[in-house]
N, C-alpha and C positions, 0 to 999 in steps of 0.2 A: 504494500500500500504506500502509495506517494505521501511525505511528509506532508501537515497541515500548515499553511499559510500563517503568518504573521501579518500587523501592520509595522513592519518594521525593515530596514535598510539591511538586504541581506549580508551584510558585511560582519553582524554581531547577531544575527536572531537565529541563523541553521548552520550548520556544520558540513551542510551538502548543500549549495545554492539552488534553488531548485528546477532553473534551467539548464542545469546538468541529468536532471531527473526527465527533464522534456527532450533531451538527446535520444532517450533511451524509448520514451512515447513515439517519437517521430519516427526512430528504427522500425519498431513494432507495425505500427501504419506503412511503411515502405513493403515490409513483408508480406502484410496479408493485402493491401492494395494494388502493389506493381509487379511483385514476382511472378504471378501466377499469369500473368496476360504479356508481361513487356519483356522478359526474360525466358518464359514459357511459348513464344512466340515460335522460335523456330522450329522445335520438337508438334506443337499444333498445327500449324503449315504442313509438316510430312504429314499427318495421319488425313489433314484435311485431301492433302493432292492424292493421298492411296485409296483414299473412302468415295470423294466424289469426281477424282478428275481433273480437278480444276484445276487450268494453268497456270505458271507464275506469276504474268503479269495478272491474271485476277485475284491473285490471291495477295499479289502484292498490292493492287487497288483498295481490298480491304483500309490496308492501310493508310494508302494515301487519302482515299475520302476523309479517315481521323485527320488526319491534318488537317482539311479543308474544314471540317470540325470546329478543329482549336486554333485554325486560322481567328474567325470570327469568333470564338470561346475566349481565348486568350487574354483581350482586354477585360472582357465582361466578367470572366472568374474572380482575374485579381480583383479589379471595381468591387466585386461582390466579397472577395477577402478583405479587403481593406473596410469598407462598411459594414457586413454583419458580423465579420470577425473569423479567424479558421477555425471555430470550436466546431459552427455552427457549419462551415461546409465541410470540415472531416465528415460529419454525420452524414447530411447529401450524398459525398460523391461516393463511401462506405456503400448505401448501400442500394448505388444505381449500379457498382461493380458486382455485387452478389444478386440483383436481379439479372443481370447479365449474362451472368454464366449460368445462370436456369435458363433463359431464354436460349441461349448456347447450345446447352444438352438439349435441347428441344430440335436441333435444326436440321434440315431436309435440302433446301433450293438456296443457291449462292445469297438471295437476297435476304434470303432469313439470318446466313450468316452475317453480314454488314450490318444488319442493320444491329443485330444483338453485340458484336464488335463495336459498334460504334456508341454504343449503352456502355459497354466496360469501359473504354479509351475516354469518355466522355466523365464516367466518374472517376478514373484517375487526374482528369486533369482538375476537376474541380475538388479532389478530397485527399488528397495523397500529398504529393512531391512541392506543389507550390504552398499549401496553406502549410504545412510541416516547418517549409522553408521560413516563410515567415514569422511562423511563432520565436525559431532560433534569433531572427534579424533584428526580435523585439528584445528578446531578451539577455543577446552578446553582442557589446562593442569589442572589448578583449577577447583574443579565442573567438572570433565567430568562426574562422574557419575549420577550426577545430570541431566545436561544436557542430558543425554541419559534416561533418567529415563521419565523424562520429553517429548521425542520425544514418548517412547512407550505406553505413555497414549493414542496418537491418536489409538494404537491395542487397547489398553482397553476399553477407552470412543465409540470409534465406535462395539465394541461388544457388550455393556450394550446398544446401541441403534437400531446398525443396526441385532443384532442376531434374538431381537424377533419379528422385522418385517419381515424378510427372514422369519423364521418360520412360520410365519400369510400367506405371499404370493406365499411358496411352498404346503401350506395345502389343499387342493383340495376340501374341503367342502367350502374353503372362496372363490377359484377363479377358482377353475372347474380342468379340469386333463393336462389340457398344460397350466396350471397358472406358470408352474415352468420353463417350455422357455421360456412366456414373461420375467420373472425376470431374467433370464442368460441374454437375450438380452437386456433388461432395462440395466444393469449392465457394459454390456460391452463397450453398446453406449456411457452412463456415464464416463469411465473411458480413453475413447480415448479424450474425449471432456475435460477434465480437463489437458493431457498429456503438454500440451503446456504451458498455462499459470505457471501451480507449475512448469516446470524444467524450466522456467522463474527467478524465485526467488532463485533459488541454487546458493550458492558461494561456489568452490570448497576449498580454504584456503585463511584465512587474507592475509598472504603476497603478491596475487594476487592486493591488493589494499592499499598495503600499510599500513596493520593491524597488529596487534602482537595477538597471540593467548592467550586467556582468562590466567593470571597465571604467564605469563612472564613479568618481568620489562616493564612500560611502559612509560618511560622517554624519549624513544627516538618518535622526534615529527615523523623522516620521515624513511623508510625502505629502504636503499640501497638495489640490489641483493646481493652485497657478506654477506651483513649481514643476507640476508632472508636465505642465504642455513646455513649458520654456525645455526641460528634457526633452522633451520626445520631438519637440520641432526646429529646436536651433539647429540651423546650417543644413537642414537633409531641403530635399528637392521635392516637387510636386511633379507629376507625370509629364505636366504638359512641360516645366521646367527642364526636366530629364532630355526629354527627346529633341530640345534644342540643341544639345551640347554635342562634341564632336565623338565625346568617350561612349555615349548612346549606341551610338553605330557601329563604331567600334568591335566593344563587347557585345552588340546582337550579332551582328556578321561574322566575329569571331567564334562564336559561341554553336552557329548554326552551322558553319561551315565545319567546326569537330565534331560534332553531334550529328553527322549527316549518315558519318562511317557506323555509327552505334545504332541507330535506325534501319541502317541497308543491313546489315549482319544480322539484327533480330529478325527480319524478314526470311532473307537467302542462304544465310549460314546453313541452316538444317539440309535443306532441298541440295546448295551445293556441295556439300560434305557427303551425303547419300550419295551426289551422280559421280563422285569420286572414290566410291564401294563403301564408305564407312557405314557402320551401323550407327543406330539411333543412339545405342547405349554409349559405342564411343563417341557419336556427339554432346551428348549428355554429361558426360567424365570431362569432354575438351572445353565444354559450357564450364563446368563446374570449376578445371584449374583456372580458365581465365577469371572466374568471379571470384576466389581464393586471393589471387593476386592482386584482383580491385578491391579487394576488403583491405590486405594488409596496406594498400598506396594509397587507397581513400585515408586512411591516417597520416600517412608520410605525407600527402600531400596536403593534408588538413595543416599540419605542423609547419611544414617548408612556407606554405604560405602567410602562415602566420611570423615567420619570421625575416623572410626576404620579400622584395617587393611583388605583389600577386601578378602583375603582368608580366613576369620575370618566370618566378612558378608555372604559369600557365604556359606562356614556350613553351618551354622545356618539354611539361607533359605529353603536350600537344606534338610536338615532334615525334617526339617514343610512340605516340598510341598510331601516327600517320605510317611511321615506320613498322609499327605491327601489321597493318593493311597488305604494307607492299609484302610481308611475308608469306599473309596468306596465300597470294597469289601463286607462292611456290609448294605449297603445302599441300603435296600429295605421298605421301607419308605420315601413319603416326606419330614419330616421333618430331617432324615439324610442324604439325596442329599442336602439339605441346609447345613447341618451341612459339609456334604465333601467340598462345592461349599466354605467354608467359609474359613474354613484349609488351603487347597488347594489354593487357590487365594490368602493367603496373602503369602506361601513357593514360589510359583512359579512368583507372583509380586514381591517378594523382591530378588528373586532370578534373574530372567531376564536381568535388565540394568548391575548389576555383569558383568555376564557370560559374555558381551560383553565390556563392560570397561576394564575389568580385561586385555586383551590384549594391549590397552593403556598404560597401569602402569606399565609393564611387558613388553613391546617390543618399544614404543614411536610412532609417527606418521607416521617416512618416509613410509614405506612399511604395515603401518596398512591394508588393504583390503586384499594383496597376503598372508601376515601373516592368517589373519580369512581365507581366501580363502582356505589354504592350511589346515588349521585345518579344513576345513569341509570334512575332506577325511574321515576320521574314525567314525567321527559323520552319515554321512550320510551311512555310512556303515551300522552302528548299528541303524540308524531309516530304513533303508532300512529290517530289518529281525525283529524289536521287532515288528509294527503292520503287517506282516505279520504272523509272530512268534503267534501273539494272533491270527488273524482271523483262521489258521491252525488246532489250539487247540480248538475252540471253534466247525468249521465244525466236530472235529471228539468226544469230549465231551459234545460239546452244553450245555457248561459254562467256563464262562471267568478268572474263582479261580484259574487256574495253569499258564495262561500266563502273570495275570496280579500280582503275587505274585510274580514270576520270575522277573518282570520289578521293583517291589518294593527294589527289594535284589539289581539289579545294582543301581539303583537311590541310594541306602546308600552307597553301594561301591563310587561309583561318590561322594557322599559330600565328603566322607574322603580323597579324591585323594585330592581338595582344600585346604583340611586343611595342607597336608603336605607340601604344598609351602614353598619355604623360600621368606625371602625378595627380592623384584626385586633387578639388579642387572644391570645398565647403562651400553650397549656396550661401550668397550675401543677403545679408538680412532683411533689406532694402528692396531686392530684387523682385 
């Protein structure tokens, strides 16, 4: 049970801060919200193309529609985090993802699948990854990166555990040919049934209780309101402030263009690894080392970035995870699926709590959500055409060497967009 609240300046009243405690909430929501649809993706693609047929590019369309989704979702989510608060859309998006995957195990005709696809992807975007993010944004100035690094081990850790059991119980030799609708609907039932209790434990920000966020002087024992706003609004940015500036662009272009590779892979990975003999199970194991490796780098890179400059970190990562791509290319062999799965997991662990920090340090807390919200317009643009972009190329060459070489070239453009940041730079008071 999460400690009870004080009105008091967490510097002297708890012995565990208790946004260290929401690290460990936000994991928990990553697990049971995104593993199962965004990591589980590839291993569902195979059984979908064995069961009904369906080609890559429809199957990759699936996906790309969600984008066109959270194209137009994206502003509107955050909008909606930032006014009702993410206690309140944990709850929502919780359990439009567990009507989902009932609707899921229901499905027959391609469109049943999209649309119940687009019900899952629809409530991860509004109850998962970004209201989680935001809780942390409220409540670490010191350590944010940490802290968020820390919340996306629960993606990590529940890949490394829950991928190669998916794998096991969509395999039709372990559980017969509708083994993979019990588990949509095991899954779904699961995640409605958890909805209440975890947005139970969400604190939307310290000053709700009379807390100071992690970083800030903590002398003062008690938190007036006029003192919580002059906190919570000195120097941060408003949306429409935000996407004036040139680091807006920036970091969305940078962000969308490494994220483009992580998108195409949860798509294609499986199907391409299948037309290269492997089995499901050894996808599922090369799934599992690579999310092993983004567990341990989502720290390292939580850490690195808390101490050297974030668009410096982010390089770097970003280089490694573009250069795991180019491996894949050559990985037709097990023991170099291991070797990309290794690369690869530590560019895109060290890369991930970044990409989403970086808007903290660069924009501050007031309007962190509409801020990321608004920057998922361009992202989701360009995740919307790269795994389509591959499946396309693939139906008409039947190999994945020109779509997936193209997405290597953005992914390096994208790191060098990072590196040209300047130092953040505190809205004026005035402005």
């Amino acid at each position: 049970m999460a400690p009870r609240l004080k009105n008091r300046s967490h510097g002297k009243s708890h012995p565990i801060f208790y946004g260290w405690w929401l690290t460990g909430i936000a994991a928990i929501v990553m697990v049971v919200g995104t593993v199962p649809v965004f990591q589980g993706m590839p291993v569902w693609f195979v059984v979908l193309e064995k069961n009904f047929g369906w080609s890559r590019a429809q199957l990759s369309l699936a996906f790309s529609l969600t984008r066109v989704e959270g194209t137009i979702m994206g502003p509107i989510s955050g909008y909606l985090i930032d006014k009702l608060g993410p206690r309140r859309m944990v709850t929502i998006g919780l359990l439009l993802i567990g009507i989902g995957f009932i609707l899921f195990s229901r499905i027959h005709t391609l469109w049943q699948f999209y649309f119940s696809f687009i019900i899952m992807t629809s409530g991860m975007g509004l109850g998962t990854w970004l209201p989680m993010m935001t809780v942390l944004n409220n409540w670490f100035i010191q350590h944010r990166s940490t802290a968020m690094a820390i919340a996306m081990e629960g993606f990590a850790f529940g890949g490394i555990v829950i991928i190669p059991i998916l794998a096991w119980s969509l395999d039709e030799n372990n559980v017969g040919t509708n083994g993979w609708r019990y588990t949509a609907l095991a899954i779904g039932v699961t995640v409605i049934a958890l909805t209440l209790p975890l947005s139970k434990l969400i604190r939307n920000r310290p000053e709700e209780y009379g807390l100071l966020p992690k970083g800030l002087e903590s002398s003062i024992t008690s938190v007036s309101s006029d003192i919580q706003n002059v906190i919570y609004q000195e120097g941060d940015y408003t949306w429409k402030q935000a996407i004036r500036t040139r680091a807006f662009w920036l970091i969305s272009m940078g962000h969308a263009s490494t994220a483009a590779t992580v998108v195409t892979l949860m798509v294609h990975l499986g199907t391409m690894l299948t037309d290269r003999g492997f089995s499901l199970q050894t996808i599922g194991w090369g799934v599992a080392t690579q999310t092993a490796m983004t567990a341990l780098f989502n720290l390292i890179g939580g850490y690195v970035g808390d101490k050297i400059p974030i668009r410096v970190a982010l390089f770097v990562f970003s280089i490694i995870q573009t250069i795991g791509l180019v491996i894949l290319l050559f990985a037709y062999t097990t023991p170099m699926i291991y070797i990309f799965a290794l690369v690869y997991g530590i560019g895109w662990g060290g890369r991930a709590p970044l990409t989403t920090a970086i808007r903290g340090v660069y924009f501050g807390r007031k309007a962190f959500a509409s801020i990321t919200g608004f920057s998922m317009i361009p992202m989701n643009i360009l995740h919307l055409i790269a795994p389509l972009f591959a499946g396309i190329m693939f139906d008409i060459t039947q190999s994945y060497t020109i779509p997936f070489s193209a997405i290597a070239v953005v992914s390096f453009i994208g790191s060098i967009l990072f590196l040209t940041l300047g130092n953040p730079n505190r809205q004026s008071s005035n402005s």
